[in-house]
Backbone bond lengths (Angstrom), bond angles and torsions (degrees), N, CA, C in turn:
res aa  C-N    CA-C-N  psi(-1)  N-CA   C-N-CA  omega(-1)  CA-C   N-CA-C  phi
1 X - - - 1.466 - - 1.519 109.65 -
2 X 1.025 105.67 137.77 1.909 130.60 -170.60 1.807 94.27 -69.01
3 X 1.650 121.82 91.11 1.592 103.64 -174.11 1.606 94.77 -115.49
4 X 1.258 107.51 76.63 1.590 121.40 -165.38 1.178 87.73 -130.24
5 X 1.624 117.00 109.05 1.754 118.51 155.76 1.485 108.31 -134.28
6 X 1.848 97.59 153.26 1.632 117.94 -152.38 1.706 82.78 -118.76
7 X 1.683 93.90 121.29 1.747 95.62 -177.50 1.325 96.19 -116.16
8 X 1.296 116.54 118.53 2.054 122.01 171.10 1.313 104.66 -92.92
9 X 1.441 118.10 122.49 1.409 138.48 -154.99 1.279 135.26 69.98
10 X 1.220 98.55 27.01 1.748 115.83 167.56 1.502 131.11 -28.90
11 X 1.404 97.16 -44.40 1.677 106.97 177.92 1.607 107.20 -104.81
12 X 1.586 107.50 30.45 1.666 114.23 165.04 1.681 102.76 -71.22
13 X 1.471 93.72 -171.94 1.548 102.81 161.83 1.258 126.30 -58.83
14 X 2.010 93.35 -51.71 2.052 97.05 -179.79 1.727 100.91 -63.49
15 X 1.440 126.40 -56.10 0.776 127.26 -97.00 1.657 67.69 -108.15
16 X 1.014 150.08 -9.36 1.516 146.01 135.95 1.489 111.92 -49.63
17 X 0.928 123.80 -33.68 1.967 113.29 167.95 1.320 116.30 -108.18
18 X 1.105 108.86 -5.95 1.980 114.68 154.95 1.213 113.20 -82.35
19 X 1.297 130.48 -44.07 1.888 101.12 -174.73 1.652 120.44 -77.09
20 X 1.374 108.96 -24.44 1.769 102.34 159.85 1.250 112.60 -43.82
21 X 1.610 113.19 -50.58 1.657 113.85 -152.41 1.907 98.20 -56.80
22 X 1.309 96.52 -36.81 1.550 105.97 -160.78 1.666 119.68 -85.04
23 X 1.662 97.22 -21.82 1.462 99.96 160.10 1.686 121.15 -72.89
24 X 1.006 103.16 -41.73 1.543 124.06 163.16 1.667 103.57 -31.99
25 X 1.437 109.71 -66.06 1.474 109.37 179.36 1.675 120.91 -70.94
26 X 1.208 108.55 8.26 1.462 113.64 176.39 1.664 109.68 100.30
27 X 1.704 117.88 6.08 1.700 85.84 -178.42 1.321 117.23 -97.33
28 X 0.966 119.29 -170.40 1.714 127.18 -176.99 0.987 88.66 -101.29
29 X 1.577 118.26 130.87 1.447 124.27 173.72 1.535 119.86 -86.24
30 X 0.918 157.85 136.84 1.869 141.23 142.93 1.541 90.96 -114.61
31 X 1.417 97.92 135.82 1.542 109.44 168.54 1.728 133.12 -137.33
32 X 1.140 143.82 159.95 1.233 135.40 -147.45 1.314 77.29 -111.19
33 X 1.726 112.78 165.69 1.369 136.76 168.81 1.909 96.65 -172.95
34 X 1.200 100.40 147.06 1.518 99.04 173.73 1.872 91.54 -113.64
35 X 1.218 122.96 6.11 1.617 102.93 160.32 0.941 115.28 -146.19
36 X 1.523 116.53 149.60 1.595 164.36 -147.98 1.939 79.15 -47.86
37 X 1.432 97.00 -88.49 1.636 103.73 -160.85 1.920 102.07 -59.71
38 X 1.143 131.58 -12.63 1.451 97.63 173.42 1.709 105.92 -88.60
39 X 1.303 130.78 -8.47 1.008 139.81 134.75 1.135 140.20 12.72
40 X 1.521 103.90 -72.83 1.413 149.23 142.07 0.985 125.46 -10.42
41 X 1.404 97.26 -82.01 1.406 141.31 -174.67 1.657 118.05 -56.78
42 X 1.297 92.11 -53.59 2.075 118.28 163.44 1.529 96.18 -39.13
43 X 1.356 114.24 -69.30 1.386 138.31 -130.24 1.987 92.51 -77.78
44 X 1.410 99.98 -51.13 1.944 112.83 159.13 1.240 109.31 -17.51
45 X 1.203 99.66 -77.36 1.800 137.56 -175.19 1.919 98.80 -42.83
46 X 1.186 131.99 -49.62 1.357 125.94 -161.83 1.700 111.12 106.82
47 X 1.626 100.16 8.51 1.556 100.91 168.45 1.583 104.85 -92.26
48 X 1.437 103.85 150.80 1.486 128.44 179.65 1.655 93.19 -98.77
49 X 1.647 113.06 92.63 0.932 122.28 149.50 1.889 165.72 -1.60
50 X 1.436 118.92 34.06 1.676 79.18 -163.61 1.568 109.88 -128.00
51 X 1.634 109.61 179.18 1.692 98.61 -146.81 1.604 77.87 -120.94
52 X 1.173 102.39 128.27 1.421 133.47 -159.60 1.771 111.41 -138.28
53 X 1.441 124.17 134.90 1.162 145.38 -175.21 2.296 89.78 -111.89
54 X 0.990 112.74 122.93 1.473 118.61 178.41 2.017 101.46 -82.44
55 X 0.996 85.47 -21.79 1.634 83.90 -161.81 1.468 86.15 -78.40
56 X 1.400 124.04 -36.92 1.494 115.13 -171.85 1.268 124.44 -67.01
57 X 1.711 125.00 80.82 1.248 130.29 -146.69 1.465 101.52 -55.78
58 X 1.446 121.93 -49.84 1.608 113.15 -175.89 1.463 128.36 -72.28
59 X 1.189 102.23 -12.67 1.360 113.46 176.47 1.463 109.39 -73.62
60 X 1.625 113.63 -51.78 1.188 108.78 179.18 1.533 122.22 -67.57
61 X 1.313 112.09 -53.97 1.372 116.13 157.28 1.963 125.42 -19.73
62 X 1.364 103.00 -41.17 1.487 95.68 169.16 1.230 131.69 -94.82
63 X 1.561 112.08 -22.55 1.384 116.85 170.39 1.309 117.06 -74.52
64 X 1.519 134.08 -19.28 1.476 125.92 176.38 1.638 89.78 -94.62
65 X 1.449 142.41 -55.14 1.279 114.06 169.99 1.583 112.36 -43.35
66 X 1.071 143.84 -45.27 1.590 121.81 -171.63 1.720 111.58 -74.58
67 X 1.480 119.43 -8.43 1.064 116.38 177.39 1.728 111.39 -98.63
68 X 1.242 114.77 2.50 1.185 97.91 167.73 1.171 149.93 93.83
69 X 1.677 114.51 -7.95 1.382 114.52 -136.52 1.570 104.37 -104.27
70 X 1.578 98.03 154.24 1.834 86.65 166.66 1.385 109.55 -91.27
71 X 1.247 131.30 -21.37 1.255 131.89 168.55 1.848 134.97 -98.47
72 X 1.326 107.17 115.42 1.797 83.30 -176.28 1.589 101.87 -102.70
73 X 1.333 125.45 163.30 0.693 124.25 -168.15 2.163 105.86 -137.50
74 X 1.324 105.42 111.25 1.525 119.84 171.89 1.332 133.63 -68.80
75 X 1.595 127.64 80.10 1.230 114.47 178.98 1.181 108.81 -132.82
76 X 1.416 124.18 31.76 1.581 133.25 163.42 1.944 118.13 -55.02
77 X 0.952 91.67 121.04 1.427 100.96 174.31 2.028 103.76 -145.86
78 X 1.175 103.79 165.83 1.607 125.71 173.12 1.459 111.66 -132.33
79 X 0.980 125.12 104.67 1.626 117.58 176.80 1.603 99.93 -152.96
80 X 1.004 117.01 167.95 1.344 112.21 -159.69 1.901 95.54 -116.63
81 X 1.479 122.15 179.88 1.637 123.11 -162.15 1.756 105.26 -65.03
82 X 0.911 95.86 143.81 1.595 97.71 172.43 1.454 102.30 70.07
83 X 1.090 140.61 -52.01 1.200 144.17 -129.77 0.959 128.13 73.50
84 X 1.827 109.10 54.07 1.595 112.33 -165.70 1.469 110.00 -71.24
85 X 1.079 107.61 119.26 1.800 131.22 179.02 1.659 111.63 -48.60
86 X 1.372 120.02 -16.15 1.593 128.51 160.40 1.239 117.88 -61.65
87 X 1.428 109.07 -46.52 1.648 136.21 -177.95 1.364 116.30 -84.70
88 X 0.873 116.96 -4.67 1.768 125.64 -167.90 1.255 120.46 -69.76
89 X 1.773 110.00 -53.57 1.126 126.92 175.59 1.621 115.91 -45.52
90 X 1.610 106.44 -63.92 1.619 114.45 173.96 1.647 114.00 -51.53
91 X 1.452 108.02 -46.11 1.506 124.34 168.24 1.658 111.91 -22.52
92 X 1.223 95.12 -54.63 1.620 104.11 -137.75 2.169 80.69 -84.95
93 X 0.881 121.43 -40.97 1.485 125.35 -176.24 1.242 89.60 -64.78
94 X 1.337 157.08 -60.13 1.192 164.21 -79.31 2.355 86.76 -135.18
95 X 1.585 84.40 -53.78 2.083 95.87 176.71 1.691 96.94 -65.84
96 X 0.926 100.55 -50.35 1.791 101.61 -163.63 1.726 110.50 -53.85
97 X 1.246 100.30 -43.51 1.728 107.34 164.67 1.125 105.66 -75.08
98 X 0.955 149.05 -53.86 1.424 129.58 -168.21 1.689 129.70 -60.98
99 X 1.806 93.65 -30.93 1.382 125.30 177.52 1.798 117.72 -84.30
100 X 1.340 124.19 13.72 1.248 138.80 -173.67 1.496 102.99 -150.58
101 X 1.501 126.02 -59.03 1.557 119.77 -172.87 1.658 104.19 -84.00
102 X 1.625 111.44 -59.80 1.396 95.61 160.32 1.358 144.68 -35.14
103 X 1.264 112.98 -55.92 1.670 117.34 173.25 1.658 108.80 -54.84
104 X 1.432 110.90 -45.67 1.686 107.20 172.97 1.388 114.99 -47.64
105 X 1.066 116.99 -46.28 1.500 123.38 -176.63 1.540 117.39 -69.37
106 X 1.080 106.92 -33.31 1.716 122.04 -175.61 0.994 114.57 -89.47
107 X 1.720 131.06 -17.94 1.585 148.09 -163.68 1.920 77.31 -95.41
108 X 1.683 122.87 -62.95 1.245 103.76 -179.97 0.911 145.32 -75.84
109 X 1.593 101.42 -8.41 1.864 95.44 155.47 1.411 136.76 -70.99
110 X 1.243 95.57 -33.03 1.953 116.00 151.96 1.251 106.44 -40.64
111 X 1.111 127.64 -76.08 1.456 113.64 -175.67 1.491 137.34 -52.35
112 X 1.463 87.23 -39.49 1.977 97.00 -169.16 1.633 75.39 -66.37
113 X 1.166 139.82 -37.95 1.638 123.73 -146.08 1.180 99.49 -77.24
114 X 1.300 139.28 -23.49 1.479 169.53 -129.55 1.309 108.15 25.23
115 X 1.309 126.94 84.05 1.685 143.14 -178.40 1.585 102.40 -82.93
116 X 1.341 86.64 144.90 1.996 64.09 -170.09 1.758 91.23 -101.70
117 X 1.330 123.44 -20.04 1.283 120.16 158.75 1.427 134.00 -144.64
118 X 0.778 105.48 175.48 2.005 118.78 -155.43 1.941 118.87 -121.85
119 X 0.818 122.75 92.80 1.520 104.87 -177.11 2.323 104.11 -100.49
120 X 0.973 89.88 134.87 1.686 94.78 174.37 2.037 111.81 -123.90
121 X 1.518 85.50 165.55 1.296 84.70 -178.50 1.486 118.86 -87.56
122 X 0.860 150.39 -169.51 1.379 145.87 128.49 1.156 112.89 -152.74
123 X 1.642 128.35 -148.02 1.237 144.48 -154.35 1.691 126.95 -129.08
124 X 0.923 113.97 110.44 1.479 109.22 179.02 1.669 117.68 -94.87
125 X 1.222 108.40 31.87 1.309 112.59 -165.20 1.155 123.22 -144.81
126 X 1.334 110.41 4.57 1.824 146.44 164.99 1.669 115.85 -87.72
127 X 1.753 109.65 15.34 1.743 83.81 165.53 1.358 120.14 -103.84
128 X 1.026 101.44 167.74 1.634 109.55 168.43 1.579 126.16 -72.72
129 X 1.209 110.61 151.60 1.186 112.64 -154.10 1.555 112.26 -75.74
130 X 1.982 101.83 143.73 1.332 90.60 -175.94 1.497 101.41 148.15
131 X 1.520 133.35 163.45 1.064 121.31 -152.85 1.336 134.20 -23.08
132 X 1.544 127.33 154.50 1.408 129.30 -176.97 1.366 96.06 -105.20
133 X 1.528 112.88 159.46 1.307 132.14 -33.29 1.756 104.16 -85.33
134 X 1.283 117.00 124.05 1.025 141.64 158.27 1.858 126.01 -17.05
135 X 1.825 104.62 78.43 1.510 95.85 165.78 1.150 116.68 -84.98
136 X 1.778 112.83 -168.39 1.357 111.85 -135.35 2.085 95.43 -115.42
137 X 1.221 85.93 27.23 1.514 113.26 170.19 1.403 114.21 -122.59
138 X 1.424 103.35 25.51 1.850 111.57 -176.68 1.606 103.26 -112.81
139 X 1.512 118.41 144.91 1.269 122.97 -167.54 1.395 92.48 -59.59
140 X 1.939 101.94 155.62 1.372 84.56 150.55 1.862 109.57 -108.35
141 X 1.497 80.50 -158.93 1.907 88.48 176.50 1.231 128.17 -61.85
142 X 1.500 142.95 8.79 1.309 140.99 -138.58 1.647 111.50 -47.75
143 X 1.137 100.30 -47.02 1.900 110.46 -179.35 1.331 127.30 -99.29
144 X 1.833 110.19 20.40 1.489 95.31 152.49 1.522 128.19 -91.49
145 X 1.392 113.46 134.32 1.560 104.50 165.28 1.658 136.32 -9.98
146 X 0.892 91.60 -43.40 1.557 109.10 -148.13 1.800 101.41 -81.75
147 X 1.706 89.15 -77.44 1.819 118.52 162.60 1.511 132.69 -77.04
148 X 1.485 115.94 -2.57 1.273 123.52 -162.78 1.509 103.10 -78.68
149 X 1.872 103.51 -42.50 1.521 96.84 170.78 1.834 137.35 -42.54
150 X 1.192 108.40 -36.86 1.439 134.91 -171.78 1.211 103.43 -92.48
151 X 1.442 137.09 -63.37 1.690 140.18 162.96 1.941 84.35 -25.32
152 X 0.978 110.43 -76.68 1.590 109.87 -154.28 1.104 120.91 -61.79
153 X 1.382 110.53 -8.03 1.384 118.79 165.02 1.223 115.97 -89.65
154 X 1.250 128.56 -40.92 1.314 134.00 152.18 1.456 123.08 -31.59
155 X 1.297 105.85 -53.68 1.791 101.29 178.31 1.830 119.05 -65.60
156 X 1.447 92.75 -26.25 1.207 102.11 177.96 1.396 121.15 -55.56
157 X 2.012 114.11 -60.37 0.891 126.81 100.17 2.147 110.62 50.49
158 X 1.454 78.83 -109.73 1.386 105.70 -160.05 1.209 115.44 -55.47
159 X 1.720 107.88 -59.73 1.737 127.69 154.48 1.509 117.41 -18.70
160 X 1.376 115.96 -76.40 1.496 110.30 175.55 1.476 114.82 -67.80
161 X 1.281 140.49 -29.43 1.132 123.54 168.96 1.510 109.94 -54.69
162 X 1.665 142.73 -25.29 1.079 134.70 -128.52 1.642 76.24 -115.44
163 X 1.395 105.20 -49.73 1.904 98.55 -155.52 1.471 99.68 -114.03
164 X 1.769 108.74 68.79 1.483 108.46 156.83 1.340 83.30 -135.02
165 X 1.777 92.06 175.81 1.686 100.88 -167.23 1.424 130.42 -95.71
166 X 1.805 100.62 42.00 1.214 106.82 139.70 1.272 157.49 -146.66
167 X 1.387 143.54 -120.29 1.723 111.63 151.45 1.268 124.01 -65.47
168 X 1.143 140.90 85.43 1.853 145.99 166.10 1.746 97.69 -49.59
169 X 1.326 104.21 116.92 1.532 119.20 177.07 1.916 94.22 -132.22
170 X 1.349 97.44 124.49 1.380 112.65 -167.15 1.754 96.32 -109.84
171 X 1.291 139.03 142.54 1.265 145.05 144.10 1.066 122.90 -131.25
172 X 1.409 109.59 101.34 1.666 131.20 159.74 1.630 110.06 -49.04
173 X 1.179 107.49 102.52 1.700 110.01 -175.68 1.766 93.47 -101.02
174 X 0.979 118.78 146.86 1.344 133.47 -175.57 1.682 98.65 -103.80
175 X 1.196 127.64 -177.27 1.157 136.81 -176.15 1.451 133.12 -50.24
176 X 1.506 134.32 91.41 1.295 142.41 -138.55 1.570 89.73 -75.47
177 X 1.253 120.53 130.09 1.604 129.06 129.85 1.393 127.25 -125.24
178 X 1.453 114.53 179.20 1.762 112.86 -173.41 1.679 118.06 102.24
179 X 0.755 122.06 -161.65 1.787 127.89 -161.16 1.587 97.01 -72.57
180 X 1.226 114.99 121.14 1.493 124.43 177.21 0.933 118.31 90.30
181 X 1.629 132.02 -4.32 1.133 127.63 159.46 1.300 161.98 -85.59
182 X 1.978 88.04 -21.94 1.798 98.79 161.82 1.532 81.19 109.33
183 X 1.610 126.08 -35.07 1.534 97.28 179.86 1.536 115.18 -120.52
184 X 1.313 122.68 143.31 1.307 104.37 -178.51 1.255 132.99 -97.82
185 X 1.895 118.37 -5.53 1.147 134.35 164.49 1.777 116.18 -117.04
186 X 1.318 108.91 156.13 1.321 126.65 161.09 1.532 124.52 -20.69
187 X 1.314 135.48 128.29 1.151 94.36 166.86 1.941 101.98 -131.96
188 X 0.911 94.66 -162.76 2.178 94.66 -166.39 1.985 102.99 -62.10
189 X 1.234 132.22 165.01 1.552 137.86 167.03 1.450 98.30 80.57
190 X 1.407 148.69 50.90 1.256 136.83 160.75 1.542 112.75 93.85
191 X 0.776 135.68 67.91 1.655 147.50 165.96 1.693 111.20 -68.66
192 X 1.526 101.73 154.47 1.194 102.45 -159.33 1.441 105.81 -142.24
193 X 1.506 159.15 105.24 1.028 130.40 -160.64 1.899 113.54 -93.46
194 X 1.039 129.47 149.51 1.088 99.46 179.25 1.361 145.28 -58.37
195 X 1.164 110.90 -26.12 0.825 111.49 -173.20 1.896 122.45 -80.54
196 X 1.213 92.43 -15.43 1.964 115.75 161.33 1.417 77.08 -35.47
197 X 1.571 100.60 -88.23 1.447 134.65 -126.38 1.925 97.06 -60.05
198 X 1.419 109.53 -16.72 1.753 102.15 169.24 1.447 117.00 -88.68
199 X 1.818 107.87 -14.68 1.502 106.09 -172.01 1.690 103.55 -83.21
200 X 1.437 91.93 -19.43 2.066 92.49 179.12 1.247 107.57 -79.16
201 X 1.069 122.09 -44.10 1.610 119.08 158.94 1.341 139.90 -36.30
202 X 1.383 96.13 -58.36 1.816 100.53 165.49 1.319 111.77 -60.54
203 X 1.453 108.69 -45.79 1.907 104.17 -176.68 2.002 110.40 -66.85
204 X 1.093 108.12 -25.08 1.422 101.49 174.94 1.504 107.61 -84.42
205 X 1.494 114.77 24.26 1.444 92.19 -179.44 1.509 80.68 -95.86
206 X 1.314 140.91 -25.28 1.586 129.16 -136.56 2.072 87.22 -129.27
207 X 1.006 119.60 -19.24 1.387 115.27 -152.62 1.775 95.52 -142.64
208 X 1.592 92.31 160.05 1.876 96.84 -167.15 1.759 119.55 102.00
209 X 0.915 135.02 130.93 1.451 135.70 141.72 1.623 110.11 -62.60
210 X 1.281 108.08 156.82 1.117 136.59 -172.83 1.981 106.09 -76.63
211 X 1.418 109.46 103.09 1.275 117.45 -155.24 1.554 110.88 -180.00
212 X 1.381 122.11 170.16 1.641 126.43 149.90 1.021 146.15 -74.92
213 X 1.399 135.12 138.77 1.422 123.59 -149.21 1.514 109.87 -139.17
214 X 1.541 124.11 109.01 1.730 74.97 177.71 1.762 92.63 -102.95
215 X 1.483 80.85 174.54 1.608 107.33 169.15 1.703 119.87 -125.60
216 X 0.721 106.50 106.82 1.789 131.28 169.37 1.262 134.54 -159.46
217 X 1.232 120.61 157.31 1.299 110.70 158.65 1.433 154.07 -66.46
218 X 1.216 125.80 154.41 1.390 117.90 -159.09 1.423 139.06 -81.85
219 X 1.626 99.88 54.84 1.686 112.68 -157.86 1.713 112.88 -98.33
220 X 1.852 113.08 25.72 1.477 119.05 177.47 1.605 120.86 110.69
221 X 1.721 85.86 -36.30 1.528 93.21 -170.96 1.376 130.77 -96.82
222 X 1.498 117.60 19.83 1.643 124.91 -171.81 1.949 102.43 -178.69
223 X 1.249 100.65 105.11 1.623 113.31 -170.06 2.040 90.07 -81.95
224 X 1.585 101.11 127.93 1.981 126.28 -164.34 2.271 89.55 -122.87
225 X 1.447 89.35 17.96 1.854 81.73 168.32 1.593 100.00 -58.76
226 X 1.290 113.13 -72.04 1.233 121.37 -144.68 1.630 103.65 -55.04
227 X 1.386 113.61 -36.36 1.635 123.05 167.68 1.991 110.66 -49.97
228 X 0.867 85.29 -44.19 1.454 108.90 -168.59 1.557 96.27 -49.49
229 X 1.418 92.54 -80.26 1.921 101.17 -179.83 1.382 128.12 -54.12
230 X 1.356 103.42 -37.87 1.611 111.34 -151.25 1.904 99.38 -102.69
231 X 1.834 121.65 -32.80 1.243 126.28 157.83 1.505 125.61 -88.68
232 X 1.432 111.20 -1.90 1.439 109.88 -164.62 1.654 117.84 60.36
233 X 1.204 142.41 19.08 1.068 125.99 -146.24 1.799 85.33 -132.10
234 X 1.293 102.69 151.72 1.808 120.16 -178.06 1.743 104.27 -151.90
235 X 1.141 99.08 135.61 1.865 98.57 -178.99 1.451 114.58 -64.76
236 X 1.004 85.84 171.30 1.728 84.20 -168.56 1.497 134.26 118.28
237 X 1.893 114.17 -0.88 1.137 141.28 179.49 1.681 101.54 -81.75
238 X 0.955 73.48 164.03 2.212 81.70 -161.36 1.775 102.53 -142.72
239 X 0.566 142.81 104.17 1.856 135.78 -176.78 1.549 111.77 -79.76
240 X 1.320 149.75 89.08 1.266 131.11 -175.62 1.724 104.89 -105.73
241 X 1.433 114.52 24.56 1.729 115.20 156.68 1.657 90.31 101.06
242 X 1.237 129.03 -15.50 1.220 114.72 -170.90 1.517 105.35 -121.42
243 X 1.575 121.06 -50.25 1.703 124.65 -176.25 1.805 112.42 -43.32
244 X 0.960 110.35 169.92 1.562 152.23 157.33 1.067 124.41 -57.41
């Protein structure tokens, strides 16, 4: 069996406590970073390294074909520390491209490579308003001011993960806190710790139908059944460099 997976955003927050989990389970890692020293850092870890521009369609296109993988794995994001609210504005234009032109580009390197599946991140915090707690058959926001930008990137997002030709595994991550994130507690609408949010990942690389998922915690505002059953997975995972 082909246990070759290509992780884009490796030297993110998740994607620093996701590739242990997954070397741990035996795969060969290759992972994206656009800098030199997290690189490094990957490379520490037992990740196979490489420094990659996403927008650079051919570039990317050959490095996940030369790596091989049956699985790719989506956890590219741009956002700046904390989520400083100065930076947000540019931020959020900055996610929305990455989350529509990026994913196009990364959905086709998956393919030409022939991956037989794909897991991406998304958002649990983009629906529109309206019953609690929020499944993953609930509108989202497309036309508010505020969130509509990001909802719409999200569907975009979501769309190509769903209708290329292979397993599309979607995870709605709710609000990141914990190591690498800038926050160190919970906060109200679906919280997520990170390290949840790498154990749902690894399990959707091997487990799940091809579908949406969210992942958060269980504070009213985002129903994790379907995670529950279909990934096995419940919050509450903790990474201390050595567990399962």
């Amino acid at each position: 069996m082909n246990k070759n997976i290509f992780v884009a955003g490796a030297g993110g927050a998740i994607g620093r406590r996701l590739c242990p989990l997954l070397i741990q389970d035996g795969w060969v890692v290759t992972g994206t970073t656009r800098s030199v020293e997290k690189a490094a850092a990957l490379r520490a870890m037992g990740v196979t390294p490489v420094i990659v521009d996403v927008f650079d369609e051919q570039a990317l296109l050959d490095i996940v074909c030369s790596a091989q993988p049956a699985v790719v794995m989506h956890q590219l994001t741009d956002l700046p520390p904390a989520l400083d609210p100065a930076k947000m504005p540019e931020a959020r234009i900055r996610n929305a491209r990455l989350r529509e032109i990026g994913t196009r580009h990364l959905v086709a390197a998956a393919v030409a490579a022939g991956a037989r599946r794909m897991v991406a991140q998304s958002l649990a915090f983009v629906y529109a308003p309206g019953p609690l707690p929020y499944r993953e058959d609930a509108p989202l926001d497309l036309n508010d001011p505020d969130a509509g930008l990001s909802a719409r990137a999200v569907a975009s997002l979501e769309q190509q993960m769903l209708g290329a030709p292979f397993e599309g595994i979607v995870l709605r991550y709710g609000k990141l806190y914990g190591p690498g994130t800038g926050f160190d507690k919970p906060s109200a609408g679906g919280p997520l710790h990170v390290d949840d949010a790498a154990d749902a990942a690894r399990r959707a690389v091997t487990s799940g139908h091809a579908g949406i998922y969210n992942i958060a915690e269980e504070d009213g505002t985002v129903a994790i059944a379907k995670a529950v059953a279909g990934l096995g997975w419940r919050p509450g995972f903790r990474y201390d460099g050595n567990n399962r």
